[in-house]
N, C-alpha and C positions, 0 to 999 in steps of 0.2 A: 164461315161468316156469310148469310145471304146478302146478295146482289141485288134485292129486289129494289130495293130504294134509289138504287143507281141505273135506272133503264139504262142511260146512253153508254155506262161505259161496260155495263154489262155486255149491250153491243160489241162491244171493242175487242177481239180474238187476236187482232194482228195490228198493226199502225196502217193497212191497208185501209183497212174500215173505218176509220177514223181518217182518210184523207174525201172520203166521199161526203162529209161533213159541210156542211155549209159553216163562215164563221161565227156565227149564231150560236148554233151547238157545239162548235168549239169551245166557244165562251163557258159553256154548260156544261161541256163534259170535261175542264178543269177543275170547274169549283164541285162535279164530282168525284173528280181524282184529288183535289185536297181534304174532300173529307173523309174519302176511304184511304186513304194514306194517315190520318190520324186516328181512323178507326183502329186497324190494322195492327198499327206500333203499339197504341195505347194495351191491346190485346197480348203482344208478344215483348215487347221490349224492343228496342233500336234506336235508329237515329232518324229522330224526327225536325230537328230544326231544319238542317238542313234541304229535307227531300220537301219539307213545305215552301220553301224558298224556290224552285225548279218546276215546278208544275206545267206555267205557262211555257216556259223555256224547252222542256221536254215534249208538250203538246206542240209547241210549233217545229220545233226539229224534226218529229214524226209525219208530220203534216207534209213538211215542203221537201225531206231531204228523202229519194227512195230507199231506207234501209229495209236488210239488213246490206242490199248493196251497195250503196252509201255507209262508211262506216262514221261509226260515231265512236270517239275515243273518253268515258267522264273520268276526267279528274280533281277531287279523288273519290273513290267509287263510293261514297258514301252516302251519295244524294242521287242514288240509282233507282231507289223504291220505285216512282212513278216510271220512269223506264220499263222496268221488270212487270208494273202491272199493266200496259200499254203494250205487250212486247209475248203476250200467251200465257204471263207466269201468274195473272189475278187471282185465281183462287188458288196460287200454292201460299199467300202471303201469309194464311196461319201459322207455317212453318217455317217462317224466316229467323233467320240464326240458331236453326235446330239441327240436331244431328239428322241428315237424310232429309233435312230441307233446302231453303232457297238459301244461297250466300247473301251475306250481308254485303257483300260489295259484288260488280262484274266478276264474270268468271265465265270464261270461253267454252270448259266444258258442259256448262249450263245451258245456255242457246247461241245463237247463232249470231246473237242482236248483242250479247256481250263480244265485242270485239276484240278486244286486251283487258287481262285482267290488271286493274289499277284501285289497290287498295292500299298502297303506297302513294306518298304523292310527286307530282310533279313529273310522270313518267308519259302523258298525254300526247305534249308536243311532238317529243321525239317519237312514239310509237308511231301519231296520226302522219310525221312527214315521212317515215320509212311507208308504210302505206299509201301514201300519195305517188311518191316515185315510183313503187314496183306496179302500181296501175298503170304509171307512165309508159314505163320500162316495155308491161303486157300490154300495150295497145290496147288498157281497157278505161272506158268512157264512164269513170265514176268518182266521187269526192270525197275527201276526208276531211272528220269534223273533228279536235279536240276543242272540249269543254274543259276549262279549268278557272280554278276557284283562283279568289286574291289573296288569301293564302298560300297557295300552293305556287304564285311565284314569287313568292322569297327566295327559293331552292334556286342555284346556280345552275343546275339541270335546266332547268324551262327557259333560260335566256342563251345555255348553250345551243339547244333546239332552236328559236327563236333567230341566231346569229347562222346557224345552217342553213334554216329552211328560207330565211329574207333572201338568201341569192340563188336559191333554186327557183326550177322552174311547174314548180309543184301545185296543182289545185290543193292547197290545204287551208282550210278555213282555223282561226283560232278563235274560241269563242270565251272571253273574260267575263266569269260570272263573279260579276263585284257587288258584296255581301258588305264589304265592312262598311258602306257610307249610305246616310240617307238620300230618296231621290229629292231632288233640287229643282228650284222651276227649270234651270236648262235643260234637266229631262224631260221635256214637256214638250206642245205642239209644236215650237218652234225646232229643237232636236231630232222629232220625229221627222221634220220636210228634209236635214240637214241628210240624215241618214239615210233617208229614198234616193234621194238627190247622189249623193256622192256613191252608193251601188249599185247607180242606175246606169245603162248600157247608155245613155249619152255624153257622161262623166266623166266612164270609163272611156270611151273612145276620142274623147277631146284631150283627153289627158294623153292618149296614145298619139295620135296628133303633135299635139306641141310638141309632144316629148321629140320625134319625127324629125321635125320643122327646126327644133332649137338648137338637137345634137349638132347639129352644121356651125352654131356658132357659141361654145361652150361657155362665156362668160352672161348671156344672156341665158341659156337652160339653167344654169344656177341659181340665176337670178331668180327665174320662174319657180324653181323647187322652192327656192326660202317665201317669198311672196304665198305660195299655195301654202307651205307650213306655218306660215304667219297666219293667214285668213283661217285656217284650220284652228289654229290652236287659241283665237279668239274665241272659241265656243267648244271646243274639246281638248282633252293630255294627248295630242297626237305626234307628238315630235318623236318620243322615244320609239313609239312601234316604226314609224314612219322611218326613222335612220335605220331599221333593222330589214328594210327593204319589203315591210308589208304595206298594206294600202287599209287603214285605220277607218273603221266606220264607228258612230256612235258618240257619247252613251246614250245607249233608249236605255228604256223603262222595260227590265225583262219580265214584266208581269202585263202588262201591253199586247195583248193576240193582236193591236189592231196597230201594232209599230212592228212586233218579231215577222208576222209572217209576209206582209212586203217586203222589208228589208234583206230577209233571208230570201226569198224567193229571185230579189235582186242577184245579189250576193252568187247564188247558186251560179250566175249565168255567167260571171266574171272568171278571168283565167289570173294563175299564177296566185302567191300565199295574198289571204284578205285576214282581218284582224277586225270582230267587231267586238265591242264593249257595252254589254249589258249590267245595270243596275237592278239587283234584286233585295229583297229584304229576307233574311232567317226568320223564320217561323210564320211567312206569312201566311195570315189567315184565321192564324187562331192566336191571340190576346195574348194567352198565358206565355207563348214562346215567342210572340213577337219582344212584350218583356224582359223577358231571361231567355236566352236562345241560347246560354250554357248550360242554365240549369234543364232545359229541355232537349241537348244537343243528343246525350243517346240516354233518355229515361229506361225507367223499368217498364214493367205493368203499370198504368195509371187510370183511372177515372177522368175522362177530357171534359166532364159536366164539372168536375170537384179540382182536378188538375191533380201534380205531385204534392204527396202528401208527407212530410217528414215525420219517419218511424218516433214514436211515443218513448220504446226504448233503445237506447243507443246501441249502436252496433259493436260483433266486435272489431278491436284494434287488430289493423293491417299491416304487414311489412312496409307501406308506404307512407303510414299516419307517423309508425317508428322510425325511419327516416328522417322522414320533415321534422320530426320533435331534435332526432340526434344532429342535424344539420343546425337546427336553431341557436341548440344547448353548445356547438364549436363554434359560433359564431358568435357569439356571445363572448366568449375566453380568450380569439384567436382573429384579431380585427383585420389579418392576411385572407382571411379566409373568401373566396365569391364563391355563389351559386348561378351556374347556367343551365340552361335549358333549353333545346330547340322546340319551342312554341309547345311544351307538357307542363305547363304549371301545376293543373288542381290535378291531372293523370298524374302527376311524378310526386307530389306530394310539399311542391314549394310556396302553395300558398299564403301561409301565416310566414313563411321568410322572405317573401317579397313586403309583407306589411312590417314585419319586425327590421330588417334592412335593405331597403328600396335602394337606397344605394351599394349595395354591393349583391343585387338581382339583375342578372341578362339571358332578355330572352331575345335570341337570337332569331327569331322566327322557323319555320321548317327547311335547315339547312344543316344536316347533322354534320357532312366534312366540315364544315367551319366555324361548327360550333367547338367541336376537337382542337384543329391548327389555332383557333381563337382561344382557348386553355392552353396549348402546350406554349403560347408567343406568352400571357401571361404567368406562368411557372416558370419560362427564362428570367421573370424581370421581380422573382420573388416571392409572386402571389400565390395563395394555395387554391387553385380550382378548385371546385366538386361539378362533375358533368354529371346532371341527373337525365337520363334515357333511356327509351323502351330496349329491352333485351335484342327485339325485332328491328330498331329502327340502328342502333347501333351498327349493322349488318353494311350500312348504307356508308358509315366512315372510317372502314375497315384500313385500308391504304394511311389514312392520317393517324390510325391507331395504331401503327405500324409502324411508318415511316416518323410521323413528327411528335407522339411521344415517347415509345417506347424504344428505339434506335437511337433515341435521345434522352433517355434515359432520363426524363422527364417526370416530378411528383404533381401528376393531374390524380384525382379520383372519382373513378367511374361508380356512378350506382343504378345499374341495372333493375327497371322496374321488368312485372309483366315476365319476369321467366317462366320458363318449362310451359305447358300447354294448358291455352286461355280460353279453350272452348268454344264459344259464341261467335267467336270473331271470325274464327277459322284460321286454314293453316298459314297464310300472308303476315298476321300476328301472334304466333305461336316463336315463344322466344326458349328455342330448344337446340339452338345452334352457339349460344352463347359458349358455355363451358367448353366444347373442343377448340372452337376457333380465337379464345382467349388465352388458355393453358397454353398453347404452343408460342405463345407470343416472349418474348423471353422480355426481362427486365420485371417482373411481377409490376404486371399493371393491376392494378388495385380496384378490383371488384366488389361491391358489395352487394349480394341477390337479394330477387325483392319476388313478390308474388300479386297475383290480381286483386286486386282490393275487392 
């Protein structure tokens, strides 16, 4: 795919050259990395909602933080494209999700600038504060950044991280890219001064101070933390980060060069775990996914002048469509029956039985252990589960599929989408570990295989 059309980012070999930018051309060479990010996918297939939502976010990370020695931790890797094209990999992007191409998520043996691979979710936190401490540990003078999506903390994972890393003494930045709400006037100029303000080194240091000054007399430092979480939380959700011991900046507007890169420049200079909250939009930039940012989450091949275009004749029927039908057709007959899901509806095939019975549909969000112990509590009181889950993600509740069904001897049913190997994705979701580590399970837990739609 030529470059010509993209002077600036053509520019762009390393996130080096891109810090010698004024923010002018920053501005510029965003809105040229959103549209070769749409060019790109539209060309190969992938996932495009997502990585049009990260543009600004990723040009200012590269901007202010030195990587690759600065690490940046995305989770989950699936909004990495402008990363990967910002990072040496631009013109391999014709061959992303090919065989002997670019992975479709981070992957450490690809460059250097993938730091952990996270095409799992929720694994960010914990990797970026293990990496914060052993920089400690080695007397080395560098930061760590996870980016993670508001999906990705449903998972009980990222608030365990979160509950570690709040009483270390770790440089670890966490950076919440929140996707599911629109921006609001308080992301706006008023938010922006709030957010300078509060990761500015005078802030910081008054806050050190008081803290200082107060500890001497413990009923009045109290007083001061609830007062500051008060004043806080008039204009931001900062109570919860804030009791997990991190220092809550935000929300800005993560599409904003002209809120992310003070802010974070700020940020950078402050010691111990920071927490900033950026507002971004899926699909921004281009119309069609800002609208449906499902239907545009990982397209095929498409036309971005015509958009996706729905095949004329219908496809064939998938082990997953067969599912959803036979899950409908027991629900129907057997009113014991729920379906759950950890956040795979239209992947697992439960769409038309969330519309067919909305009440006996839970989606759990992306928390697979507790999506399992949350069937096997309801199998003690009667109910007949059906857990519908990637072959690959199942992997992730393996302890609760052990311990709280099957030890218990428990009628949950598991129906495994995405078995045996998915190609594209790579081997992070290739679900080829299912059959051994199911078969040894005793109590016949009750598998049904499913394959890539």
């Amino acid at each position: 795919m030529s470059t010509n059309s993209y002077p600036l980012l053509q520019a762009v070999n390393s996130p080096a050259d891109l810090r010698r930018f004024s923010r002018a051309q920053l501005k510029a060479l965003a809105a040229e990395l959103r549209s070769y990010v749409l060019d790109s996918v539209s060309r190969t297939g992938g996932h495009l909602s997502s990585n049009l939502g990260t543009v600004e976010l990723t040009v200012a990370l590269h901007a202010v933080f030195d990587t690759p020695r600065d690490r940046l931790v995305w989770d989950v890797g699936h909004q990495t494209y402008p990363h990967k094209i910002l990072t040496g990999r631009r013109d391999r992007m014709p061959s992303l999700r090919q065989l002997g191409g670019l992975s479709g998520f981070p992957l450490r043996s690809e460059s250097e600038y993938d730091t952990f691979g996270t095409a799992h979710s929720s694994t960010s936190i914990s990797a970026a504060l293990g990496m914060a401490l052993a920089a400690k540990r080695k007397g080395e003078d560098r930061r760590a950044v996870a980016i993670i999506g508001d999906g990705a903390m449903t998972a009980g994972m990222a608030f365990e991280a979160l509950n570690n890393g709040g009483v270390s003494d770790a440089n670890l930045l966490v950076i919440l890219n929140d996707n599911d709400m629109s921006i609001s006037p308080p992301v706006g100029a008023l938010n922006r001064y709030l957010a300078q303000l509060m990761s500015g080194q005078f802030y910081a240091k008054a806050r050190g101070v008081g803290k200082s000054v107060l500890k001497q007399v413990p009923p009045l430092l109290e007083l001061a933390k609830r007062l500051e979480q008060s004043a806080k939380g008039m204009v931001v959700p900062a109570t919860l980060f804030e009791n997990f011991g991190f220092n809550y900046i935000g929300p800005i507007d993560g599409h904003d060069l002209d809120s992310l890169i003070p802010t974070l420049e700020n940020i950078k200079g402050l010691e111990g775990p920071q927490f900033l909250h950026v507002v971004t939009k899926k699909g921004q930039g281009y119309k069609l996914a800002e609208a449906d940012p499902v239907t545009y989450h990982g397209p095929g091949k498409f036309d971005p002048a015509v958009g996706i275009v729905k095949p004329t004749t219908p496809s064939k029927t998938t082990f997953t469509q067969v599912f959803g039908r036979w899950l409908c057709d027991m629900a129907a007959e057997d009113k014991r029956l729920v379906g759950i899901t950890p956040a795979m509806r239209e992947g697992s095939g439960m769409v038309e039985f969330e519309k067919r019975f909305p009440q006996r549909y839970y989606d759990v969000g992306i928390a697979e252990q507790h999506a399992i112990t949350f069937a096997a509590g309801m199998a003690c009181e009667g109910v007949k589960p059906v857990v519908a889950i990637y072959s690959t993600f199942l992997q992730r509740g393996y302890d609760q599929l052990i311990h709280d069904v099957a030890l218990q001897n428990l009628p949950v049913v598991f129906a495994l989408d995405r078995a045996g190997l998915v190609g594209a994705d790579g081997a992070t979701h290739a679900g080829n570990y299912d059959i051994p580590f199911v078969r040894c399970i005793p109590n016949n837990v009750h598998c049904l295989p499913g394959r890539r739609a």
